[in-house]
C-alpha positions in Angstrom: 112.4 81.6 124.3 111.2 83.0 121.3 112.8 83.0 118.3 110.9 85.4 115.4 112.5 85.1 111.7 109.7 85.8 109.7 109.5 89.1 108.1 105.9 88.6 107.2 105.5 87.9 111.0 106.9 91.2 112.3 105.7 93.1 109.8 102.6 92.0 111.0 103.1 93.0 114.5 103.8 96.4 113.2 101.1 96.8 111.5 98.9 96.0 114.6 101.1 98.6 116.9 99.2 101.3 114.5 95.9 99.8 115.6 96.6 100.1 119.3 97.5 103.8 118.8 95.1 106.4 119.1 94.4 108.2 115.7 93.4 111.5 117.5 97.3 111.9 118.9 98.1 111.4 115.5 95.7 113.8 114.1 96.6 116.5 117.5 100.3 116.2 116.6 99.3 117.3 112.8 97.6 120.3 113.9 100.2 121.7 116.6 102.8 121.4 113.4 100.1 123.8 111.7 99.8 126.1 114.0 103.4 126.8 113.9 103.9 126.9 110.4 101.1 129.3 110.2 100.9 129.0 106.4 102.4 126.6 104.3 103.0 123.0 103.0 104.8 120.3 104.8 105.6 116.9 102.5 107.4 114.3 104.2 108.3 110.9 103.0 108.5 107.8 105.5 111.3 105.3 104.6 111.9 103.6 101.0 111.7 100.2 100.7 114.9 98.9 100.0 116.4 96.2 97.8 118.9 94.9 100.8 118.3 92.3 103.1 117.7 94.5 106.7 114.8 95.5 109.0 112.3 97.9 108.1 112.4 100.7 111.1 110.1 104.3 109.8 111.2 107.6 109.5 111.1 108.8 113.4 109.3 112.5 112.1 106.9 110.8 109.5 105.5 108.2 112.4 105.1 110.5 115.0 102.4 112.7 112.5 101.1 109.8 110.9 101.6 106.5 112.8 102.4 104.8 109.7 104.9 102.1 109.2 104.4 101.1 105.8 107.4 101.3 103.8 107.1 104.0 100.5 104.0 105.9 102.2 104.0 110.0 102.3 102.1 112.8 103.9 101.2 115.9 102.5 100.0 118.9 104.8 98.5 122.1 103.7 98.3 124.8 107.0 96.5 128.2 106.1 96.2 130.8 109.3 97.2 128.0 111.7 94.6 125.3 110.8 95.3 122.2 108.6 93.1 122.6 105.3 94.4 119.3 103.8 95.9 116.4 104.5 96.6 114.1 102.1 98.3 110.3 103.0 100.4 108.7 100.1 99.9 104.8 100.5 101.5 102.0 98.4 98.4 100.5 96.4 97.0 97.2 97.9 99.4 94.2 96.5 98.1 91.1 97.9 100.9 88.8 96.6 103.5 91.5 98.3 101.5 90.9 101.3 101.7 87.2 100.7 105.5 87.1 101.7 106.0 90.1 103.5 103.0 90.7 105.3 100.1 92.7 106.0 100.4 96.6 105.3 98.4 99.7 105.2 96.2 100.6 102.1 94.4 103.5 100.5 91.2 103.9 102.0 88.5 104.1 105.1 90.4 101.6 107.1 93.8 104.1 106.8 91.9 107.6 107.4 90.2 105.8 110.1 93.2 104.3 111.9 95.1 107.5 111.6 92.8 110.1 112.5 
C-alpha cells in the first residue's frame, strides 16, 4: 500500500496530469466560451495559495479553460465578433527554492503556451 505525504510529491503528479492533457481541448474550450460571449472580456482567477496547512485542489472553471493547477495563476480573455483576440495566462514567476519544498510548478514561458494550447 501506498502511503504519499509529500506535498512536493503530489504536486508533482499534478503538474504532470497537465502534460498528459491535450492543449487543443484546452484551447477549443476557450474559443466556444468566445463564441458565446460574442464581445467581451473574461478574467478568471484559479485558486490562492493559502497560508493553512490543506490540499491544493484548482478552481473547477479556471482548469477546465486553462488546464492549469498552479496555485495564484490567472487567465485573461479578450472575444471580439465571436473569436478570441487575446489570451493572456497570469503565472507565478519561476521560484526555484519554492519549488525546492513544494514541488515543481508551471512558469511563464514556451513550455506553458505550449502545454496549454
Amino acid at each position: 500500500m501506498w502511503n504519499i505525504s509529500s506535498t512536493s510529491l503530489c504536486n508533482f503528479f499534478l503538474l504532470c496530469n497537465l502534460f498528459d492533457q491535450n492543449p487543443k481541448e484546452f484551447s477549443s474550450r476557450r474559443a466556444a466560451l468566445a463564441i458565446e460571449i460574442q464581445d467581451g472580456i473574461v478574467f478568471l482567477e484559479g485558486t490562492k495559495e493559502s497560508e493553512l496547512e490543506q490540499r491544493f485542489a484548482q478552481d473547477d472553471d479556471f482548469y477546465y479553460l486553462t488546464g492549469v493547477e498552479t496555485v495564484n495563476s490567472a487567465v485573461l480573455l479578450v472575444a471580439e465578433k465571436g473569436k478570441l483576440a487575446q489570451e493572456i495566462l497570469f503565472l507565478p514567476e519561476k521560484n526555484l527554492m519554492w519549488e525546492r519544498w513544494n514541488g515543481p510548478r508551471l512558469a511563464p514561458g514556451k513550455e506553458a503556451e505550449k502545454l496549454t494550447g
